[in-house]
C-alpha positions as CSV (number, residue, x, y, z in Angstrom):
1,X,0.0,0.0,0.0
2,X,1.4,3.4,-1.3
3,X,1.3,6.7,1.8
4,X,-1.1,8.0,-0.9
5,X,-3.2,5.2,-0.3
6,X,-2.7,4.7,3.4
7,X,-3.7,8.3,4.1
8,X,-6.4,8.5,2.1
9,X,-8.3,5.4,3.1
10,X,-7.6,6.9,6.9
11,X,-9.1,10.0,5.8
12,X,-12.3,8.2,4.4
13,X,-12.6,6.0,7.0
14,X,-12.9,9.3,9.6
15,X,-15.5,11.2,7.5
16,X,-17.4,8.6,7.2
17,X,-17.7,8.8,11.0
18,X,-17.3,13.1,11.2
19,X,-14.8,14.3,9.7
20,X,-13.6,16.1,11.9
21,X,-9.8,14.3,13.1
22,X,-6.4,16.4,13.9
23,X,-4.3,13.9,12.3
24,X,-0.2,14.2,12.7
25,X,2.6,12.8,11.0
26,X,6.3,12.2,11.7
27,X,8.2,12.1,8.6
28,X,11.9,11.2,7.6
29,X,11.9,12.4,4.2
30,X,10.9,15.0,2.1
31,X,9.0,12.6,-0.4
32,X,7.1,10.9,2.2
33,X,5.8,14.1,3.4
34,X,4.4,15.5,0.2
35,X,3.1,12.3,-0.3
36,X,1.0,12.2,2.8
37,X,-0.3,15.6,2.2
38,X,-1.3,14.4,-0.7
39,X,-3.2,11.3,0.2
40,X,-4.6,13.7,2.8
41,X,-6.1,16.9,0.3
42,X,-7.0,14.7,-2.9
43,X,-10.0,13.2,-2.2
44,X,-11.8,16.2,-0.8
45,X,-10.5,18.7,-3.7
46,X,-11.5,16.0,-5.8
47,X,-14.9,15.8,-4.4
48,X,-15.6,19.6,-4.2
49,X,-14.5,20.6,-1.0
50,X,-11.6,22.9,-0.1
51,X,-8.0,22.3,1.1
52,X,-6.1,25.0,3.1
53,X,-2.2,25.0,3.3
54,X,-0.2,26.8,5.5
55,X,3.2,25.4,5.4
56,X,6.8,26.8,3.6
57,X,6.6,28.2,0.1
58,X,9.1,25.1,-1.2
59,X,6.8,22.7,0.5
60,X,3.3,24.4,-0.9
61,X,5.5,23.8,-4.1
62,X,5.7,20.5,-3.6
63,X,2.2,19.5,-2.5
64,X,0.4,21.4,-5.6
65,X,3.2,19.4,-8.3
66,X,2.2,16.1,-6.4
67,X,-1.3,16.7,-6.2
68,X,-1.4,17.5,-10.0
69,X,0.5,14.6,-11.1
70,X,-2.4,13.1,-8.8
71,X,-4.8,14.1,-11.5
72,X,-6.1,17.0,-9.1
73,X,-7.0,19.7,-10.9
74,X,-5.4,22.8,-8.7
75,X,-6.3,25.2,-11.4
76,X,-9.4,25.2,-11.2
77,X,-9.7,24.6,-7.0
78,X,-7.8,27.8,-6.8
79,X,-10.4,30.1,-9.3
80,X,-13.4,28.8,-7.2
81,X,-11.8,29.3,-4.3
82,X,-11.4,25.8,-3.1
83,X,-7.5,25.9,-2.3
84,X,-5.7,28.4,-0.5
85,X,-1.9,28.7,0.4
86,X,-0.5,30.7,3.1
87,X,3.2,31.3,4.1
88,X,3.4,29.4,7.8
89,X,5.8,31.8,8.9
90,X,3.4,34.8,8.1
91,X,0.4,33.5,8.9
92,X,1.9,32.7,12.3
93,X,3.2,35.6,12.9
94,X,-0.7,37.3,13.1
95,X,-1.6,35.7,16.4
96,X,1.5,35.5,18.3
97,X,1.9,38.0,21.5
98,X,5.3,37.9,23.4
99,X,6.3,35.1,21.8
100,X,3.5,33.3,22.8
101,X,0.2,32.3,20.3
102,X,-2.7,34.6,21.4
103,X,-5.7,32.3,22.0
104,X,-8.2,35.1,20.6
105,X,-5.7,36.2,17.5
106,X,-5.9,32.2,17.0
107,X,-9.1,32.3,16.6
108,X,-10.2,34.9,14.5
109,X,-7.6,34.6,12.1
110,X,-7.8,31.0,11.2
111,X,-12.0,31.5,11.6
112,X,-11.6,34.2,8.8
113,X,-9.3,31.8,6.9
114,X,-11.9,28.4,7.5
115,X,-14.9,30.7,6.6
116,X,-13.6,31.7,3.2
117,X,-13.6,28.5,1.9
118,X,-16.3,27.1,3.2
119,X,-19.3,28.8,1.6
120,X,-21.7,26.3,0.9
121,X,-21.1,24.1,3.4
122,X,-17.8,22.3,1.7
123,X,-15.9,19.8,3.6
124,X,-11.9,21.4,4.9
125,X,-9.1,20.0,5.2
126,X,-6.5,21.8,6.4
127,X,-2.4,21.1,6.5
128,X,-0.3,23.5,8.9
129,X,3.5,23.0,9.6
130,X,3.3,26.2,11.9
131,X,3.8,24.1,14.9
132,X,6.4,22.4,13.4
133,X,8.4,25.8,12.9
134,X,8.0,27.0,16.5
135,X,9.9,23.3,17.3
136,X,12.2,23.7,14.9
137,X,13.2,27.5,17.0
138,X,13.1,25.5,20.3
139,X,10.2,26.2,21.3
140,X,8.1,23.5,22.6
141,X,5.9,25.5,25.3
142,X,3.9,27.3,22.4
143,X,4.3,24.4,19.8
144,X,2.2,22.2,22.2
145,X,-0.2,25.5,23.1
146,X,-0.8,25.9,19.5
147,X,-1.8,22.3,19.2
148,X,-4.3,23.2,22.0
149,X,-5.5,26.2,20.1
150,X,-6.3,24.2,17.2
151,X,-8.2,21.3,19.1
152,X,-10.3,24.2,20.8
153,X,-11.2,25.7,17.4
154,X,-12.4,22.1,16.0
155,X,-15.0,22.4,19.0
156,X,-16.7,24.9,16.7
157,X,-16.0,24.8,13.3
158,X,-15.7,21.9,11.5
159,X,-12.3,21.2,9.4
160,X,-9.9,17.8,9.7
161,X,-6.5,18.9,10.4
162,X,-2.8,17.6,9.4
163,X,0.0,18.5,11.2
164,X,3.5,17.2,10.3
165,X,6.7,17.0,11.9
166,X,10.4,16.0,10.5
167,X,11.7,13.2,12.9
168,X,14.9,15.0,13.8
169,X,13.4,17.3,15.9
170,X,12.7,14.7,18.3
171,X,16.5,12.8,18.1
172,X,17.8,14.2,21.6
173,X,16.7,12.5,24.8
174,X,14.9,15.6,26.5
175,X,11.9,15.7,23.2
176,X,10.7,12.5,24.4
177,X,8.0,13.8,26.7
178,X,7.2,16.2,23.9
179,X,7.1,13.6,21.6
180,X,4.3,11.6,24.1
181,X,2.6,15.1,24.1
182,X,2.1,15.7,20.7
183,X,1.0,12.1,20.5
184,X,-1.7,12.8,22.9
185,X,-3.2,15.6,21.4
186,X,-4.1,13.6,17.6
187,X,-6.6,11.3,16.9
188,X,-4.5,10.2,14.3
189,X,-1.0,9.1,14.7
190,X,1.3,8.4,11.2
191,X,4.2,6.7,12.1
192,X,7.3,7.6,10.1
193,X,7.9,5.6,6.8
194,X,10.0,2.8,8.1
195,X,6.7,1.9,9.8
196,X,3.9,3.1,7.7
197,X,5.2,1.8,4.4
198,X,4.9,-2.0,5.7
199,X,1.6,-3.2,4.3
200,X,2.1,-6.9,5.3
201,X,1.0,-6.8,9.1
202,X,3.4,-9.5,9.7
203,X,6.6,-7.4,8.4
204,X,4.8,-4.6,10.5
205,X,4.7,-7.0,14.3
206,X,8.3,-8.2,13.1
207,X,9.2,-3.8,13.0
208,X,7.6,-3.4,16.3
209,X,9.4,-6.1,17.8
210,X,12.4,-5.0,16.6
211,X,12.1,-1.5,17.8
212,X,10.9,-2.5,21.2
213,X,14.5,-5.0,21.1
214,X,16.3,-1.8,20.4
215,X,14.4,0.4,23.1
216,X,15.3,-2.6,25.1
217,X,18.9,-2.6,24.6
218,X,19.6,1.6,24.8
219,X,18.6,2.0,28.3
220,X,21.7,0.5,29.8
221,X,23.2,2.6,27.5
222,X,21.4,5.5,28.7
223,X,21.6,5.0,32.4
224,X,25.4,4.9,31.7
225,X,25.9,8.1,29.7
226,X,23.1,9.6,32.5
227,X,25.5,8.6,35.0
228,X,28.8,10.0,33.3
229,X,26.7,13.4,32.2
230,X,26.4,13.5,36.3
231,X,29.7,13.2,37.2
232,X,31.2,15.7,34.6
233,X,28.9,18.2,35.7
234,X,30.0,17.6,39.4
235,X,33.4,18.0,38.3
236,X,32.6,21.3,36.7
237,X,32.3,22.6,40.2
238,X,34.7,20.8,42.0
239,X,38.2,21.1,42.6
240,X,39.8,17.8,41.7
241,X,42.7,17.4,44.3
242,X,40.7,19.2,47.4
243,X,37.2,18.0,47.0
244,X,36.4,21.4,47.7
245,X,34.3,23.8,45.1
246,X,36.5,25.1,42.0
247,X,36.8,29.1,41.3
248,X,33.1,28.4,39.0
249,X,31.5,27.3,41.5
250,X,32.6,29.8,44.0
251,X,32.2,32.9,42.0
252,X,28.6,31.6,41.5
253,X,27.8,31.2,45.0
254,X,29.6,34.7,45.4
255,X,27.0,36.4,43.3
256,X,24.2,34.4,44.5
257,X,25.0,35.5,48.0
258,X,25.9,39.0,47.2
259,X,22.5,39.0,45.6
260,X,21.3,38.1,48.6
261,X,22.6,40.0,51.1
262,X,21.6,43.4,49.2
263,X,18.3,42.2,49.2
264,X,17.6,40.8,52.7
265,X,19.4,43.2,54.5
266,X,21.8,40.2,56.4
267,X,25.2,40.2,55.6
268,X,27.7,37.5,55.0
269,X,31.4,37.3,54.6
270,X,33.6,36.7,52.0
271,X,37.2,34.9,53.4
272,X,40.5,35.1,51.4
273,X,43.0,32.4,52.8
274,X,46.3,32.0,50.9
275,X,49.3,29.6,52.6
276,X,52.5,31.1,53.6
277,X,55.3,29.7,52.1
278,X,54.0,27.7,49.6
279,X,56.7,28.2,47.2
280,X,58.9,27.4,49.0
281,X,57.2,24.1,50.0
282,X,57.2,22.9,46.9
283,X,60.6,24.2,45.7
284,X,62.4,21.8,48.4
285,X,59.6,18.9,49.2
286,X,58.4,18.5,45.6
287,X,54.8,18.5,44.3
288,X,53.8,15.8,46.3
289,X,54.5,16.8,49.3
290,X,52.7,20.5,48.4
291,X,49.4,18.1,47.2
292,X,49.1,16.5,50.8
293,X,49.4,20.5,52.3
294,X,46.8,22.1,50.3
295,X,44.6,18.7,51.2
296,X,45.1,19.2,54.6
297,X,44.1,22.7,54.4
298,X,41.2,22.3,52.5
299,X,40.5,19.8,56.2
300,X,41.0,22.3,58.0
301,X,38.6,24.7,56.6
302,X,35.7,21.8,56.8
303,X,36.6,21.6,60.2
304,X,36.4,25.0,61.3
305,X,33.2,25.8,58.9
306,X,29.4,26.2,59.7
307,X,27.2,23.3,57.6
308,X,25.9,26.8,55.6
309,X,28.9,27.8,55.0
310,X,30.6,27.6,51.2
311,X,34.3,26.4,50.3
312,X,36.7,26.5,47.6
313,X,40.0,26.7,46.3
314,X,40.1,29.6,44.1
315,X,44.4,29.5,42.7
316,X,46.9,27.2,43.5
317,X,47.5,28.1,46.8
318,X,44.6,30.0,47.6
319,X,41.3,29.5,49.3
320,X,37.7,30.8,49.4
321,X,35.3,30.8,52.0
322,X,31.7,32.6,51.9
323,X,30.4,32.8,55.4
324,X,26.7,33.0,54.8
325,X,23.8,35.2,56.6
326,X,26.1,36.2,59.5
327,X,27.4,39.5,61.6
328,X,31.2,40.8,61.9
329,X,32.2,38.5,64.9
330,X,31.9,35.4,62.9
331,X,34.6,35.7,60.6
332,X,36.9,36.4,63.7
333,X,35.5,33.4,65.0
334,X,35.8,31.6,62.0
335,X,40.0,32.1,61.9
336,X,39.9,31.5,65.1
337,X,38.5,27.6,64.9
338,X,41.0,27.4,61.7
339,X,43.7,27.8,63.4
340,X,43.0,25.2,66.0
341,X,42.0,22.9,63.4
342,X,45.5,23.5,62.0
343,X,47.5,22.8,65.1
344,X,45.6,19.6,65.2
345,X,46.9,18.4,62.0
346,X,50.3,19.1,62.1
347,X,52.3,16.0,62.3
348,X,55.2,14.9,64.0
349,X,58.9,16.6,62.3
350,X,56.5,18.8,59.8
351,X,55.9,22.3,60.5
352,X,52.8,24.1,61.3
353,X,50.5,25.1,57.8
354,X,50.2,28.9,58.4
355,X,48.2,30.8,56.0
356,X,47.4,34.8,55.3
357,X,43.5,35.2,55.8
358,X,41.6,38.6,54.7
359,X,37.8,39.2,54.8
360,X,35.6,41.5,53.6
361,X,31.4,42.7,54.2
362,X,29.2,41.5,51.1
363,X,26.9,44.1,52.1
364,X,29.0,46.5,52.5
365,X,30.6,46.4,48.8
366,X,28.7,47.1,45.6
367,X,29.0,43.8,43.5
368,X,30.2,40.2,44.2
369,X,33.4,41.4,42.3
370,X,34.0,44.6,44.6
371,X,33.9,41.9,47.8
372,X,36.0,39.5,46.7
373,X,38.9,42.1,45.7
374,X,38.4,44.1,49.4
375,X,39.3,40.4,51.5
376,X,42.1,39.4,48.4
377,X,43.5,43.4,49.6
378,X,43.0,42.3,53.1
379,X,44.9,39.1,52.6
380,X,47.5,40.4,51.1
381,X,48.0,43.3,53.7
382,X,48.0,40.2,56.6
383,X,51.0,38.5,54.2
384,X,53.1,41.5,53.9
385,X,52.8,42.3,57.8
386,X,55.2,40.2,60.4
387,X,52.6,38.2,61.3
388,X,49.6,36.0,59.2
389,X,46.9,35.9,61.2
């Protein structure tokens, strides 16, 4: 059985019962399109009624060619006023508001468009790729609402409908609940043509099977790319060799709490730690041995933080801290419990991890930025003074 044939025998079989369906296809090919819109305006053209296409000027092209080699006389449709094309982009453009399709815009204009054709009470049929264009932009929110729009209008005004979308729209992972969506709102559901061309119902069980096999098999796959796509993003944000936040994720949760502050009225702190004598750690113990310090630091800082409070290392050496929804005392107190914490970990022959610490008021400074500088100043004042803390 031909599309032409398959469409057409689906569009008979729903007049004979109203008329009235909101059919959709899913297509792969340009060819199967054309030759489902086809299948889906012949008949009524043929039989007097009137066709209405609102689609791209290459594919209302396409669809009057096929439709004459169909033996449809489109000539003659046109001068009684049986077949009208409009520009989808255009005629789209009429009715939506903010980016959004106007319910009442909706209405009238594609009324005005139904009525003209329907003098006399002709049977419609009606082919619009508008929806398929707002997917195409990204936008799914007012593809699905314009589906909507054109169920409500079939409430009053009788017309079948054919909608059309190219499968590729829907090859990521996040269209699938669109996908189910746009399913739900058709009568009428045309599989692409890897399905819909199978006549023999057995070649068409032996496809399902055969897809479901395949569904079957991806969603190991999937739960293990899921699984990777997690852990990249948390390293994003996290500083590999400290387990603490990276300079991303602290200059985020810098502005966030900037933000914040400003608009509550209840400051927090912003804490600039850098180690003394790094350098020169490194210079005469080797990388290694400068790895295990900074890791020890970065214990030290969990040690002597609040469970609100925000970590990171921002350089090689150098450490953020936001102190979150607090007063002035508490990042005294907070150096305070660090340098306990420190004393703690020293070990036996290894000398005691001192660092330069500088804060600074998020409230008190005019961006996220402005904060951050003041406790690096700070800091750097403590590390040029005879003593770091």
């Amino acid at each position: 059985m031909s599309v032409i044939e398959l469409t057409s025998a689906a569009a008979q079989e729903k007049d004979a019962i109203g008329g009235d369906d909101h059919l959709v296809e899913f297509y792969e090919t340009e060819t199967f399109l054309v030759d489902t819109v086809c299948g889906f305006l012949a008949p009524t053209v043929r039989d007097g009624g009137a066709a209405i296409i609102v689609a791209t000027p290459a594919h209302s092209g396409a669809f009057e060619k096929a439709l004459a080699d169909a033996g449809v006389e489109v000539d003659a449709a046109v001068r009684e006023g049986r077949y009208v094309v409009f520009d989808a982009a255009e005629l789209l453009s009429r009715f939506m508001v903010d980016g959004e399709p106007e319910a009442t815009r909706f209405r009238e204009t594609i009324t005005t468009v139904i009525g003209s054709v329907s003098q006399g009470g002709r049977r419609v049929r009606v082919y619009g790729e508008m929806v398929a264009l707002l997917l195409d932009d990204g936008d799914v929110a007012s593809a699905l609402a314009l589906e909507n729009l054109w169920n409500d209008l079939a409430e009053t005004n009788p017309f079948a409908l054919l909608c059309a979308y190219p499968m590729r729209a829907f090859e990521e992972e996040a269209s699938a609940a669109a996908f189910k969506r746009i399913c739900e709102q058709h009568t009428t559901v045309i599989p692409s043509e890897g399905y819909s061309l199978l006549a023999d119902p057995v070649e068409r069980s032996r496809a399902v099977a055969q897809l479901q096999q395949k569904t079957a098999a991806l969603q190991p796959e999937v739960v293990r790319l899921r699984e990777q796509q997690e852990v990249l993003a948390k390293l994003a944000y996290v500083d590999a060799l400290t387990g603490l936040g990276n300079r991303r994720a602290f200059d985020r949760h810098l502005e966030r709490e900037w933000a914040l502050a400003v608009r509550d009225g209840i400051d927090s702190f912003v804490v600039v730690a850098d180690l003394d004598g790094f350098k020169q750690l490194n210079d005469s113990c080797g990388h290694a041995a400068g790895d295990e310090v900074l890791r020890q630091f970065a214990e030290a800082l969990r040690s002597a933080a609040r469970s609100t409070d925000i970590l990171a290392r921002i350089g090689g050496d150098e450490f953020g801290v936001l102190l979150t929804r607090c007063d002035q005392r508490t990042p005294h107190l907070f150096k305070a419990r660090l340098r306990r914490a420190l004393v703690g970990l020293a070990r036996p022959g290894q000398a005691q991890i001192r660092a330069s610490i500088g804060h600074a008021s998020l409230r008190q400074s005019t961006s996220s930025g402005t904060a951050l500088n003041r406790a690096d100043l700070a800091m750097l004042a403590r590390k040029r003074s005879s003593y770091a803390w």
